[in-house]
Wavefront OBJ file of the C-alpha trace (Angstrom):
o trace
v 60.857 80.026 94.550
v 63.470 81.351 97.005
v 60.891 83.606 99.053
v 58.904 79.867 99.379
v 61.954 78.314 101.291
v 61.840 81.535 103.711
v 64.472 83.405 101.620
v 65.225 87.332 100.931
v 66.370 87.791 97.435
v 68.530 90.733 96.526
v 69.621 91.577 93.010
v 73.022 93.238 91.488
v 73.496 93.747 88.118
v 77.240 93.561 88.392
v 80.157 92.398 90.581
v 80.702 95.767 92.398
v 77.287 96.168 92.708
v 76.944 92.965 94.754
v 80.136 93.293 96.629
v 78.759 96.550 98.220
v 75.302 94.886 98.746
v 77.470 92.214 100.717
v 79.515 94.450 102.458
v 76.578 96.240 104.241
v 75.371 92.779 104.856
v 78.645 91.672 106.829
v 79.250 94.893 108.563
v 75.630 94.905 109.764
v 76.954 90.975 111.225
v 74.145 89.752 108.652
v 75.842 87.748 106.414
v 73.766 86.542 103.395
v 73.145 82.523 104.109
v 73.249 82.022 100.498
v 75.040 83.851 97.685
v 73.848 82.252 93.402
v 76.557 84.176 91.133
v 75.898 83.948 87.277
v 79.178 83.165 86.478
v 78.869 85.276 82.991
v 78.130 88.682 84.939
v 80.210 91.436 82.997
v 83.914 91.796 83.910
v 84.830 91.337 86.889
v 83.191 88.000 86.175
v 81.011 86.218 88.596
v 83.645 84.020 89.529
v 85.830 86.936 90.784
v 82.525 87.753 92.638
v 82.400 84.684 94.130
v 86.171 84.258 94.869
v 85.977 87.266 96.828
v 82.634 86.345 98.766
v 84.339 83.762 100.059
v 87.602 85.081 100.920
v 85.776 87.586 102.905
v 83.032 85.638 104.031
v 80.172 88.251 103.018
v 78.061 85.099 102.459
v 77.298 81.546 104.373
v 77.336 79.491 100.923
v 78.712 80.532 97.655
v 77.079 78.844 94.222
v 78.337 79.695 90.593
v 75.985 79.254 87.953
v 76.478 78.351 84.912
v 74.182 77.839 81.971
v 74.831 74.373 79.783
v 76.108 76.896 76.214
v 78.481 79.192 78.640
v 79.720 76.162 80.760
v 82.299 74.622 77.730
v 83.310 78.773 77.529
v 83.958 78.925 81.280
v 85.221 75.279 82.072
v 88.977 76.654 82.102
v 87.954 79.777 84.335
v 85.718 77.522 86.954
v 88.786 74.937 87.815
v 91.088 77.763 88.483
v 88.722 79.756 90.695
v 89.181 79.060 93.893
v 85.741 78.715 95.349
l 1 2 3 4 5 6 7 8 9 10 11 12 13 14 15 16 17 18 19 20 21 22 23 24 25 26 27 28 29 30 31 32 33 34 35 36 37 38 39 40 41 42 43 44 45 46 47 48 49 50 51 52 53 54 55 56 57 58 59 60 61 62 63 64 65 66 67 68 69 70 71 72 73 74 75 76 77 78 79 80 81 82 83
């Protein structure tokens, strides 16, 4: 679907995984335009991803995603994150 709208996708299988995958990105002065975090990725969680995406602006737009049976789990961590 993403490729349709003109989009690159690149995967990470965890949070340090994608931070360096951003890094390269934002000292190459190519930001990603558009960074989906599964908010359940193993610890450090994809909100700590995402928190530090933004702080650092490695991507355009940050977007957590949570699944409907995780979202009750992580309703606590997603008002406290500050993205």
């Amino acid at each position: 679907m993403l490729e349709r709208l003109n989009f690159q996708p690149t995967t990470a299988d965890d949070t340090p995984s994608a931070l360096a995958v951003l890094d390269a990105g934002a000292a190459a002065g190519t930001p990603l335009p558009l960074l989906l975090v599964d908010a359940t990725l193993p610890e450090p969680d994809g909100f700590v991803l995402a928190e530090q995406a933004v702080a650092r602006r490695l991507a355009r737009s940050v977007v957590v995603l949570l699944s409907l049976n995780r979202a009750y789990h992580c309703s606590g961590r997603s008002g406290t994150a500050r993205v």
